[in-house]
C-alpha positions as CSV (number, residue, x, y, z in Angstrom):
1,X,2.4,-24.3,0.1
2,X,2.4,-23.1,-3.4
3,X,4.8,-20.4,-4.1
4,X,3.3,-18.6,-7.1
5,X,0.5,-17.6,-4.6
6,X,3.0,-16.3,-2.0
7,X,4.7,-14.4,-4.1
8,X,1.3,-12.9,-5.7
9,X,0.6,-12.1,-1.9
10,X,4.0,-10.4,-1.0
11,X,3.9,-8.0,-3.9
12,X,0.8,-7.1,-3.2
13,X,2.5,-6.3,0.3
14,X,5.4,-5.0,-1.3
15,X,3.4,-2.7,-3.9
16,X,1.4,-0.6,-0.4
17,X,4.8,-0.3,1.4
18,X,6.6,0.9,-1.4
19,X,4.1,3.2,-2.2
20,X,4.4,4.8,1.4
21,X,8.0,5.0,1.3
22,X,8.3,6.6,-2.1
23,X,5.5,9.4,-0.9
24,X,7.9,10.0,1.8
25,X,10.1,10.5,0.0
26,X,9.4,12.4,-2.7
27,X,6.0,14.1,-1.9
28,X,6.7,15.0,1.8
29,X,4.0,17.1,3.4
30,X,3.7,20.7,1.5
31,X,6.1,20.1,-1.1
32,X,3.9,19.7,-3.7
33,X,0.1,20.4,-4.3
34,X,-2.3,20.2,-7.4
35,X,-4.7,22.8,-8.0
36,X,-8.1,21.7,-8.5
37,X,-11.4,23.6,-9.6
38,X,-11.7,25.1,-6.0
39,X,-8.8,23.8,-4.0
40,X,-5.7,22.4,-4.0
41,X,-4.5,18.8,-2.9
42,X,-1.3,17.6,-1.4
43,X,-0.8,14.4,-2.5
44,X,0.8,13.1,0.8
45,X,-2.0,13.2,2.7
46,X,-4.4,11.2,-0.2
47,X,-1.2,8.5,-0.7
48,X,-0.5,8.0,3.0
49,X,-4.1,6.6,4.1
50,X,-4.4,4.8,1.0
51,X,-0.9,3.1,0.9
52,X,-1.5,2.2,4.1
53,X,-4.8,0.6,3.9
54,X,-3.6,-1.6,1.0
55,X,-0.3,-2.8,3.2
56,X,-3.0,-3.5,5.6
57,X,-5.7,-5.0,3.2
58,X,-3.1,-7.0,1.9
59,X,-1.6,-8.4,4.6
60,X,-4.4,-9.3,6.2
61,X,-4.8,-11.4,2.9
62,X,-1.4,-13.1,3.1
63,X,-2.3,-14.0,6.7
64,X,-5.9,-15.5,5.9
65,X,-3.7,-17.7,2.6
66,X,-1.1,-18.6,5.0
67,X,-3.4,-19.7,7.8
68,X,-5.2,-21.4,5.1
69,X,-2.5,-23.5,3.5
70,X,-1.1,-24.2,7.3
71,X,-4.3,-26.3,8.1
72,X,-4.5,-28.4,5.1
């Protein structure tokens, strides 16, 4: 197992869960809001789906390395 590309793979992990935490954190639901041409956006509600899809997407990717080194 080479460890440069384990650690490439858990920040990448680390990066989508820290990115969730920190928007609960500091951009809780309603707190704050941009103002846009027509409409405003909360910024918790595009950060949550998105952080979470990347933990996801990323995971996924440490399991399909780690399953892939396993076997060889």
């Amino acid at each position: 197992m080479r460890a440069d590309d384990f650690l490439w793979h858990l920040t990448n992990l680390g990066v989508g869960v820290t990115v969730f935490v920190a928007t609960l954190l500091y951009a809780s639901p309603g707190s704050r809001s941009f103002d846009v041409v027509v409409f405003s956006i909360d910024p918790f509600y595009l950060l949550t789906p998105l952080s979470v899809a990347y933990t996801c997407w990323t995971g996924i990717g440490l399991w399909r390395w780690y399953s892939d080194t396993e076997s060889q």
